[in-house]
N, C-alpha and C positions, 0 to 999 in steps of 0.2 A: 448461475451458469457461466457468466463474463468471466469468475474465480477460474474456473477448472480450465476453459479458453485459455485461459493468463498462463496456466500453468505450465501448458505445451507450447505457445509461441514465444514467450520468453526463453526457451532451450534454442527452439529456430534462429527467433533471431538472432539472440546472443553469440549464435556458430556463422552465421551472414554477416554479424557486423566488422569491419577493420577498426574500425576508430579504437587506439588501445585505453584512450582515457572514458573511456565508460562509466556506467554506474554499476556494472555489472564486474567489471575489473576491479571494482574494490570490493568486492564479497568475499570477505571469508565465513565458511560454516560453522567455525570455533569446534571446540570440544565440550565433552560431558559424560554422565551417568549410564544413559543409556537407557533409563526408568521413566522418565517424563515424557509424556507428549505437549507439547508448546507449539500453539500455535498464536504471533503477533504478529500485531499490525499497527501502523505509523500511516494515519489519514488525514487529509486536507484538502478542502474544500477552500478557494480563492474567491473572494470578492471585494465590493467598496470598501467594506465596511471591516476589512479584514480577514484574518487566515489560520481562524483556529483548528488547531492539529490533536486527534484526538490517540491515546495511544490505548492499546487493546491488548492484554494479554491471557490465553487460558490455556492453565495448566492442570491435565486428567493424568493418572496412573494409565497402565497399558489394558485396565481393564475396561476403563472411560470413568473411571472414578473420579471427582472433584480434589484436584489437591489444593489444601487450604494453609494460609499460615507463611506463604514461601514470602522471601525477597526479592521482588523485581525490580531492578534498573533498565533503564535506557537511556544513552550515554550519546552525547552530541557535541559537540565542539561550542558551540554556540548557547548550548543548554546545560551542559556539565550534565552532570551526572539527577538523574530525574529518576524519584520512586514512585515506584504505581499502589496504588491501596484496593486491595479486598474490596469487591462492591457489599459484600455481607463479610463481614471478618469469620471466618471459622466455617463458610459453610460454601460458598460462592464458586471457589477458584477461577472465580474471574476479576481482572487488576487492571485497574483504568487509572487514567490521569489525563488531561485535555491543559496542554500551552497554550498561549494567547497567540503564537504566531508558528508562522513553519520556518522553519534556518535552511542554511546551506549547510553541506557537509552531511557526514557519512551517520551513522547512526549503532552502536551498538548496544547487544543484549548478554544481562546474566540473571541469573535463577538461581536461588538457595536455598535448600530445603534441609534444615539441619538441627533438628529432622521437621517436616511437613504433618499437615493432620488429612486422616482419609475419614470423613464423617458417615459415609455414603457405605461404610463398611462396618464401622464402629464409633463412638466416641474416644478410643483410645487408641486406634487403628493408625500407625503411622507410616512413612517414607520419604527415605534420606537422600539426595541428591544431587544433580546442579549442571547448570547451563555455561560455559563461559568460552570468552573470544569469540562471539559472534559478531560479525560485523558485517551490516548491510549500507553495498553503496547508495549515496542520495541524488536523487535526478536534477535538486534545485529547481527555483521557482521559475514557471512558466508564462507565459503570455499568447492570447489568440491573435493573432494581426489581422488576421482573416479569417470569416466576417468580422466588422466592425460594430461594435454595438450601438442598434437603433437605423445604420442603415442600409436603405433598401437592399434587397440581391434580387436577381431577375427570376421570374418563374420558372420551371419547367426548363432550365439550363445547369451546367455543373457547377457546380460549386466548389473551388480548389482552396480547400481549408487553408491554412497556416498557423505555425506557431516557432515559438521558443524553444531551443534545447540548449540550456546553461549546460549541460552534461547529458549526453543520449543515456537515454532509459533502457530499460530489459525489452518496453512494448509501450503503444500506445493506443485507446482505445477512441472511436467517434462515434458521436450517437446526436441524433437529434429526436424533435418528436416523429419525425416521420421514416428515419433511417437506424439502422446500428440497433446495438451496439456488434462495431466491426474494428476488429482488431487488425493493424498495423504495426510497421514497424517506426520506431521512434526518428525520422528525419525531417521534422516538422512543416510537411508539405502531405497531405492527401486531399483525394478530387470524389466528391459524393455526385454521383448520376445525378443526370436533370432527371429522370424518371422517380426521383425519390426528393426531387426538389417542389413540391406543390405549393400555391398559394398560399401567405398564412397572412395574420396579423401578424400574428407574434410569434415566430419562431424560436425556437432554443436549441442552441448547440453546446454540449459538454465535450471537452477533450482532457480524458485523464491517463497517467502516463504513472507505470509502473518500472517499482526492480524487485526482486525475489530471493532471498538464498536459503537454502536448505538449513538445519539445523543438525550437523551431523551428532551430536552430541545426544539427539534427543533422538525419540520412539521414532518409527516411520512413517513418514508426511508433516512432521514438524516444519516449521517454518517461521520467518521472518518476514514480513515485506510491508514494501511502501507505494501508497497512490497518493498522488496528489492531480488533482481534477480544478478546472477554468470551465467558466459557462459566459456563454455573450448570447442576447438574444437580439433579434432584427426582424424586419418586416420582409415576407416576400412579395414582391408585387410583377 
């Protein structure tokens, strides 16, 4: 559900925002075939222990058919050029690859399908393709300032999150266990009601912060985007 959310207030904010150095001002939708539906994703989760970013690509015909066989890159300044593999070669159309860490900088996508296999229709059943010039801006790594991890925050008062914006995002998501997930716009300040602030031991606050760009090249609802998410927990007392 947070997915479909993301997709409408990222149009919002993105026409709210001024700041022209965005992550959303370096989107471009690239071009393409026309035949593929793609839909990726560039995920990252922050902690101790590090930031590994996991990357996700699936590519169906317009009928929802599996397309198998294609070349997927995504393309990073900091990562050069990265190929994703077939979770099942020939049968999947789904292409993953997981870095050990998340970069700064923008991120781009291409798709080759020259020609691609459609198994879900035939064993010889094929389609020819391709995705190129996509390029979606990168929000850069974040930090929560507030709360702090491990201490106290007061019961039944509000709670004025904080974080990091190396570059403003498309949107940004809060959620704890008792709150959210509620979406915001990326200026790294929101205030969660003391009515959604209750007692805990151990409370957990996620803040993860989105960009999105269309894939005009591809079927409709195709897409590119990236989350990367921060968790601190604390005691409420």
């Amino acid at each position: 559900m947070l997915s479909r959310w993301f997709a409408v207030a990222a149009i919002v904010l993105a026409a709210c925002g001024g700041n022209a150095n965005t992550a959303v001002s370096h989107n471009n939708s690239g071009t393409g075939s026309l035949n593929l539906s793609v839909n990726a994703d560039v995920d990252a989760v922050f902690s101790s222990t590090g930031s590994p970013t996991d990357l996700v690509v699936k590519i169906q015909d317009g009928a929802g058919n599996k397309v198998t066989g294609a070349t997927v890159t995504i393309v990073n300044l900091t990562w050069g050029s990265v190929t994703l593999t077939e979770t099942t070669p020939g049968a999947s159309g789904d292409y993953r690859k997981t870095q050990p860490s998340f970069p700064s900088g923008d991120f781009g996508l291409t798709v080759v399908c020259n020609p691609c296999g459609l198994p879900q229709i035939s064993p010889t059943a094929t389609i020819t393709g391709n995705i190129q010039g996509v390029v979606l801006g990168g929000p850069g790594v974040h930090t929560i300032n507030y709360p702090k991890a491990g201490v106290a925050v007061a019961m039944n008062q509000p709670v004025g999150v904080s974080w990091t914006t190396p570059i403003q995002a498309a949107s940004a998501a809060v959620t704890t266990n008792n709150f959210g997930p509620v979406l915001a716009a990326d200026t790294g300040t929101y205030t969660i009601p003391g009515t959604s602030n209750p007692a805990a031991t151990s409370q957990s606050l996620n803040l993860a912060r989105y960009n999105e760009v269309p894939i005009a090249g591809g079927l409709f609802g195709s897409r590119l985007r990236v989350t990367v998410e921060a968790n601190v927990s604390y005691p409420v007392q």
